[in-house]
C-alpha positions in Angstrom: -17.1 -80.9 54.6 -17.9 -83.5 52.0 -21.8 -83.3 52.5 -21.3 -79.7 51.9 -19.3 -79.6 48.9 -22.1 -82.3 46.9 -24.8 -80.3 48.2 -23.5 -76.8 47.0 -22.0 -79.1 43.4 -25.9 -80.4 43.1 -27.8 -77.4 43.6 -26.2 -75.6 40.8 -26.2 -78.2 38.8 -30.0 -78.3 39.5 -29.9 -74.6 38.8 -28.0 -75.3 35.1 -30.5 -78.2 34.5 -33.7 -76.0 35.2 -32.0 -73.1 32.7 -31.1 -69.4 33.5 -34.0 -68.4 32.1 -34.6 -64.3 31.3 -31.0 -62.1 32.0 -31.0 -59.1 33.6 -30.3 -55.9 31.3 -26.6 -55.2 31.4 -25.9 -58.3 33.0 -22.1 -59.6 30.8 -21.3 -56.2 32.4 -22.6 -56.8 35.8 -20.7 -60.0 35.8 -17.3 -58.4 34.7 -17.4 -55.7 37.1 -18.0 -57.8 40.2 -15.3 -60.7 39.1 -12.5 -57.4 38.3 -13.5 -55.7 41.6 -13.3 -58.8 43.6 -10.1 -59.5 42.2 -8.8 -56.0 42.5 -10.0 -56.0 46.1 -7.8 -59.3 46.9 -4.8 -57.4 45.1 -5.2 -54.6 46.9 -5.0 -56.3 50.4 -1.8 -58.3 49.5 0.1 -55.5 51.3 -2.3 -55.9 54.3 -1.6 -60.0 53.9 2.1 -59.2 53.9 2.3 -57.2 57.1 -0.1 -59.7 59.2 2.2 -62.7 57.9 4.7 -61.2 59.2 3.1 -60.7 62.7 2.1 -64.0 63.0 1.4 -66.5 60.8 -1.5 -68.2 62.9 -3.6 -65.1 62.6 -6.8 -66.0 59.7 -7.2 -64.5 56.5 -9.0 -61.3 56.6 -11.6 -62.0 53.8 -13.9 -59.4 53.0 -14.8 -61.0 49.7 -18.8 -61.5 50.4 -19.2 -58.0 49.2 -18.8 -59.1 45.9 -20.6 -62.3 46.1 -23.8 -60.9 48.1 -24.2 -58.3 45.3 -24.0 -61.0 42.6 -26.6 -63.1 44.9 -28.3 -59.7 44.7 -27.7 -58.5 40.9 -27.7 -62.0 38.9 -29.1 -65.7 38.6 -28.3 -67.9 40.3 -25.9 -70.1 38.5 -24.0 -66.7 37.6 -23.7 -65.7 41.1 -22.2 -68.6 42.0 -19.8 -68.6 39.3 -18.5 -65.2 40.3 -18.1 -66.7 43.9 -16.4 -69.5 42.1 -13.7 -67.1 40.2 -13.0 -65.1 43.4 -12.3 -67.6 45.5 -10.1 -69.2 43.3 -8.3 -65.9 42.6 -8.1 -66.0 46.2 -6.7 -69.4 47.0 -4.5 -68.7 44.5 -3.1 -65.5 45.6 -3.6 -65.4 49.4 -4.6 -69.3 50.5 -2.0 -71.1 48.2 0.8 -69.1 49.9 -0.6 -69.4 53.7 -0.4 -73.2 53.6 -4.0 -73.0 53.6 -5.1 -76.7 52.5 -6.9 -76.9 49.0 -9.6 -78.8 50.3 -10.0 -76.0 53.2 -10.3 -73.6 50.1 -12.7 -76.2 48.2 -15.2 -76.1 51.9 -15.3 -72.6 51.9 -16.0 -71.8 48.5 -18.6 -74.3 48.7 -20.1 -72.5 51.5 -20.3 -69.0 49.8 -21.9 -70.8 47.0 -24.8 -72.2 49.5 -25.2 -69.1 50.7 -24.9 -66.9 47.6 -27.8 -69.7 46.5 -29.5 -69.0 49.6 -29.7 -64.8 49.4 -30.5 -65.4 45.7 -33.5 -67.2 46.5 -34.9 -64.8 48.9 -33.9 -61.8 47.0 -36.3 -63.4 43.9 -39.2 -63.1 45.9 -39.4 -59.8 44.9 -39.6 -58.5 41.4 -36.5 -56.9 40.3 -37.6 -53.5 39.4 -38.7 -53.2 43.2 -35.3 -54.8 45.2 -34.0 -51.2 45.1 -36.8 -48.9 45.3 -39.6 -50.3 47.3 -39.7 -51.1 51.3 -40.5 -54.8 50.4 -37.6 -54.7 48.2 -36.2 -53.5 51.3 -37.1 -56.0 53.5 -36.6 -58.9 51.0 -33.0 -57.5 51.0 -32.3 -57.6 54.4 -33.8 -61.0 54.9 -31.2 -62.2 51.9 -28.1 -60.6 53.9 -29.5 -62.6 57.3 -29.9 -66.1 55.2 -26.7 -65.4 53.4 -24.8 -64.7 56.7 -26.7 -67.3 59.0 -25.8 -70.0 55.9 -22.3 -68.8 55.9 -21.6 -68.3 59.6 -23.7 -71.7 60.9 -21.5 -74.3 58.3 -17.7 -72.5 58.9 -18.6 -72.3 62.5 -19.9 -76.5 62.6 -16.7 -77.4 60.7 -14.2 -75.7 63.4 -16.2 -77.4 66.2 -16.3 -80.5 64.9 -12.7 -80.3 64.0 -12.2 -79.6 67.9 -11.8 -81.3 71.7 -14.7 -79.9 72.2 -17.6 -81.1 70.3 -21.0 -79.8 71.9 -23.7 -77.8 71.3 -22.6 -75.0 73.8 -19.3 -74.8 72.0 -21.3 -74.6 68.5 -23.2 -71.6 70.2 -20.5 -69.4 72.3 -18.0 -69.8 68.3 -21.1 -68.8 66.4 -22.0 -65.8 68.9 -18.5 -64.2 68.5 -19.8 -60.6 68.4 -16.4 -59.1 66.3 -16.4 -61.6 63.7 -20.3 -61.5 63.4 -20.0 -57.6 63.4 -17.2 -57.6 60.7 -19.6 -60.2 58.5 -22.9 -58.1 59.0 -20.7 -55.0 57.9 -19.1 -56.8 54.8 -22.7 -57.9 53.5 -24.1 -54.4 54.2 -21.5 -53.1 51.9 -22.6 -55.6 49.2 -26.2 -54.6 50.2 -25.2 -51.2 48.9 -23.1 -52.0 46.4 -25.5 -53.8 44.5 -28.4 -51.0 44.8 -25.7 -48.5 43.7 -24.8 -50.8 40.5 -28.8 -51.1 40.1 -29.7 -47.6 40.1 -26.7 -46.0 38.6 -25.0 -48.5 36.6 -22.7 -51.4 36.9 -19.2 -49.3 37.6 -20.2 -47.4 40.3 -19.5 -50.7 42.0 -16.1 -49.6 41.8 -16.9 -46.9 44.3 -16.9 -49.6 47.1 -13.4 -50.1 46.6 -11.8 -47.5 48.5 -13.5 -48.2 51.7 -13.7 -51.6 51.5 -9.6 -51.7 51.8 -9.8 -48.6 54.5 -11.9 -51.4 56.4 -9.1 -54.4 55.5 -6.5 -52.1 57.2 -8.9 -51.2 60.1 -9.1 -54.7 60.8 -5.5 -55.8 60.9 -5.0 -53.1 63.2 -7.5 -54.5 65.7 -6.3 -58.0 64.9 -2.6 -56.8 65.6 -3.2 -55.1 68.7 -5.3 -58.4 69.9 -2.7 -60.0 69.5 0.1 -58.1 70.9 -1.9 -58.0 74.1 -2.8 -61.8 74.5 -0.7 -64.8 76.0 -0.6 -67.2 73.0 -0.3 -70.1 75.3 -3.6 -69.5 77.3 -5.7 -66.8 75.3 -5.4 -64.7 78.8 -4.0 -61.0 78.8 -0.6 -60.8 78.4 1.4 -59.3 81.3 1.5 -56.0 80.2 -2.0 -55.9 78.9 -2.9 -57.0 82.2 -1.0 -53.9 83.9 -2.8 -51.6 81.6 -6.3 -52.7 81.8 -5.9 -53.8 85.6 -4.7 -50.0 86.4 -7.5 -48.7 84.6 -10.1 -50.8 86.7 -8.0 -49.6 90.2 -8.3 -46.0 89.1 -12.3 -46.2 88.5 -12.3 -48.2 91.9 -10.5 -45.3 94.1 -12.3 -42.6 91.9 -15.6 -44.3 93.1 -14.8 -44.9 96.3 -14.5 -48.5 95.7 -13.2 -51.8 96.6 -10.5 -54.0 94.1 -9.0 -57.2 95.1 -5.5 -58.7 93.2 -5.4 -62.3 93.3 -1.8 -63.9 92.2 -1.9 -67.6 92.0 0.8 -70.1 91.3 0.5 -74.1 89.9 1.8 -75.9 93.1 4.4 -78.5 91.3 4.2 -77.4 87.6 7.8 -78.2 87.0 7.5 -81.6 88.0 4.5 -82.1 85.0 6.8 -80.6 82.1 9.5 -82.9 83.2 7.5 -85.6 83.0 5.3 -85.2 80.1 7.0 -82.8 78.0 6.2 -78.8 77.7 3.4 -79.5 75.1 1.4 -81.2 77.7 2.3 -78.5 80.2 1.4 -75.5 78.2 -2.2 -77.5 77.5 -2.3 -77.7 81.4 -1.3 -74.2 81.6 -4.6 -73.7 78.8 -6.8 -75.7 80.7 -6.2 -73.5 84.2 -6.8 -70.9 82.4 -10.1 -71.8 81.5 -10.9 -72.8 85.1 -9.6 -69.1 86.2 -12.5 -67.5 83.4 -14.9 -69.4 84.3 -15.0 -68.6 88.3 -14.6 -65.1 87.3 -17.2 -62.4 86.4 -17.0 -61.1 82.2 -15.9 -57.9 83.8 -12.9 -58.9 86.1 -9.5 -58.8 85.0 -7.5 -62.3 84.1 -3.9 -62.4 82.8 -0.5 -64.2 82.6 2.2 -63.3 83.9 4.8 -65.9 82.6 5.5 -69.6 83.9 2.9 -71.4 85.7 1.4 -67.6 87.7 -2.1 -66.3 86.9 -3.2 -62.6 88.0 -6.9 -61.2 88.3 -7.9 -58.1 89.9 -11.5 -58.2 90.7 -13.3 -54.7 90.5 -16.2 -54.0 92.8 -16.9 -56.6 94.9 -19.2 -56.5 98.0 -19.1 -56.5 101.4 -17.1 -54.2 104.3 -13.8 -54.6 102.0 -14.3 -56.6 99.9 -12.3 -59.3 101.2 -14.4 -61.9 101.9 -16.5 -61.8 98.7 -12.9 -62.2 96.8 -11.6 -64.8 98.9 -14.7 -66.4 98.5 -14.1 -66.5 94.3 -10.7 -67.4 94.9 -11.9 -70.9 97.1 -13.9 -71.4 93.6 -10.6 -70.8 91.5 -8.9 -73.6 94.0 -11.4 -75.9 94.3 -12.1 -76.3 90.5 -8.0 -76.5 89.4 -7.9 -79.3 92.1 -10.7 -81.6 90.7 -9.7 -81.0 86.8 -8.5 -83.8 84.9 -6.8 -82.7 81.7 -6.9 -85.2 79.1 -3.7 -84.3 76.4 -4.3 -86.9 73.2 -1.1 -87.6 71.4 1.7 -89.7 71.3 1.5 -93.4 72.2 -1.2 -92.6 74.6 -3.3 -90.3 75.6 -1.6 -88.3 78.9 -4.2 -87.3 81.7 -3.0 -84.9 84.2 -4.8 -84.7 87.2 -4.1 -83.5 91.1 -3.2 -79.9 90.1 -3.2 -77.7 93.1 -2.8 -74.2 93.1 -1.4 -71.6 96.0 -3.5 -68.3 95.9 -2.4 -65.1 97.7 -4.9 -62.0 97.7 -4.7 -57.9 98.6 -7.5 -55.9 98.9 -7.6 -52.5 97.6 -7.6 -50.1 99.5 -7.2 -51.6 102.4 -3.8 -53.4 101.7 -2.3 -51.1 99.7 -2.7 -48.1 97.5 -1.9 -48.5 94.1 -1.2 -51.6 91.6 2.2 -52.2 92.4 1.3 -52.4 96.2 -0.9 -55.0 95.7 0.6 -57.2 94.0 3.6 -57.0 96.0 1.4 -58.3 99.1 -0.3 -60.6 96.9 2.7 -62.0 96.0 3.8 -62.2 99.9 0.3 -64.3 100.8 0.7 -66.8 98.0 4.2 -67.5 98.9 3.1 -67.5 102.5 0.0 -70.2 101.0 2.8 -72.1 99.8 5.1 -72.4 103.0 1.3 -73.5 104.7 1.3 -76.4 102.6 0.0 -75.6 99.4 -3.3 -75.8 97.7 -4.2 -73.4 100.1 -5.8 -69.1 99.9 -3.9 -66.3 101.7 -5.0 -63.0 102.5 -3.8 -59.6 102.9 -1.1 -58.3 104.8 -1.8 -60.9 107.9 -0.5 -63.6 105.4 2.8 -61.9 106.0 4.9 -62.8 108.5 6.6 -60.0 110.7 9.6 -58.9 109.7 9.2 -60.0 105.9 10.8 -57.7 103.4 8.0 -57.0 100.3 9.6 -56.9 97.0 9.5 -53.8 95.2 9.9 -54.5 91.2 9.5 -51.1 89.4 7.2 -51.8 87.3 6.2 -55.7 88.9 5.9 -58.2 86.0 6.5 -61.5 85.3 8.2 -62.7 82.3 
């Protein structure tokens, strides 16, 4: 973080040293215009702010302010540019950061990044004379290239800070955060905005920068929304659906499945033992257990198959459209995968006055087959259920499936509607 902040403090000061040189016509106006509508734009989203606060104060900033600082990158010098990025994000901190606990030196890193890539577009954006940015396929092109090096600038240093700052420090984890297709949508969207703003201001005049306004907050709200209905559908513990957004989307795959003429397996499985880790260690070691399965669970899964949480130490995932007669073997085939890998982890917890390892986790898996054990959702799970219990009076650590894991005579249960919580 330091490196970055002396690097973006140097190059501007290199930029100062070197002179402005010839201003842009208009440009005190230009400069006003996009300072006022960035800070209008973070006044305007305070009631957004307020509402996601109050939903959870865990969920990020929604900042949408690189439609002001592109179009400077765009419009201005370089040193001005930066000095509008400067003034916004300080409006912001002081506004929206300042009353989020964001740290100051958080705020300080990602100014300094907007001001690296601000210097960044500005550079490639100067490759073509101004008079042709706006009206001329190079301009065009130059244009485009200046959103991609602003964004890649942006994206690549925020991205290598959280990593770093994590367990996981590789370059696999540098590439899956990077690669997150909403946030780099949402980015990409922002710039293009500031892409258009700044030919507007260009060809019309410096306020009709004020035109962005309007659906620059429409897209604010529209992204709260989807952040809010994220988040009322995931398990904060384990990032897995929650039980009801497991129901939902797990009904929706049975329905394609029987309107096919397909084959859907449920899978319920259950930590053999769990209890005996959170006495132990405590319940913040067991809930990183509980994170750590479910990573094992993803990754033994296909991106299309079905993974929740129902509550406790219990995992559900319905697997659509697997091969063979029934589908049976192929799923009890992924659920041997889901065992085998929970019982050679090793979770390593840091903390305390030493760091806790957890190891020797076994899991008890119970299966139904679709349509073969049952009709419908509830069904399933209820002989799901039934197997894994029956895995667990076998032993434990162990796969059960269908109805021939239930013993004769057994009474199903029937919870209307069958959740965990």
């Amino acid at each position: 973080m330091l490196v970055v902040e002396v690097l973006a403090v140097g190059l501007l000061a290199g930029d100062a040293a070197a002179g402005i040189g010839p201003l842009p016509d208009a440009w005190l106006l230009t400069l006003g215009v996009l300072v006022g509508a960035g800070i209008l734009s973070t006044e305007a989203s305070l009631g957004v702010e307020r509402v996601r606060q109050k939903s959870d104060d865990a969920s990020p900033h929604i900042d949408l302010s690189s439609v002001w600082a592109f179009a400077a990158a765009a419009l201005l010098p370089g040193v001005l540019a930066a000095g509008v990025a400067v003034v916004i994000y300080a409006h912001l901190y002081a506004r929206v950061w300042s009353r989020s606990d964001v740290p100051p030196h958080r705020a300080l890193f990602s100014t300094a990044t907007v001001v690296l890539a601000v210097q960044a577009a500005g550079f490639v954006t100067d490759l073509v004379p101004a008079d042709e940015l706006f009206h001329t396929l190079a301009g065009l092109g130059a244009v485009v290239l200046a959103l991609l090096a602003y964004a890649a600038v942006n994206m690549v240093l925020v991205v290598a800070v959280i990593v770093l700052s994590g367990p996981n420090r590789d370059f696999a984890t540098f590439v899956q955060t990077l690669c997150r297709v909403d946030e780099a949508v949402l980015e990409f969207a922002t710039l293009s905005m500031g892409a258009l703003a700044a030919g507007a201001m260009a060809a019309l005049g410096p306020l009709y920068a004020l035109l962005v306004l309007p659906p620059l907050i429409v897209l604010h709200r529209t992204v709260l929304v989807r952040q809010l209905e994220e988040e009322a559908s995931v398990d904060g513990k384990t990032g897995l659906l929650n039980s009801a957004a497991w129901h939902n989307r797990a009904g929706r795959a049975l329905r394609r499945a029987e309107r096919e003429g397909g084959h859907a397996t449920a899978l319920v499985l259950d930590l053999d033992h769990f209890k005996l880790i959170n006495d132990r260690y405590g319940h913040l070691v067991g809930d990183q257990v509980l994170a750590a399965v479910a990573d094992a669970v993803r990754a033994e899964v296909r991106e299309g198959d079905v993974v929740g949480r129902f509550g406790g130490e219990e995992f559900v995932v319905l697997l659509p459209g697997v091969v063979g007669e029934d589908g049976r073997t192929a799923a009890h085939a992924v659920a041997e995968r889901i065992r085998k890998r929970i019982d050679t982890m090793r979770v390593d917890v840091p903390g305390g006055p030493g760091p806790v390892v957890v190891s020797h986790l076994t899991v008890s898996i119970g299966g139904a087959t679709f349509p073969r054990d049952g009709s419908d959702l509830s069904r399933l799970l209820e002989v799901a259920d039934t197997a894994m219990y029956a895995a667990k009076r076998a032993g434990r650590n162990t796969v059960r499936m269908g109805l021939h894991a239930v013993p004769d005579g057994a009474m199903l249960p029937r919870p209307t509607p069958y959740r965990r919580t």
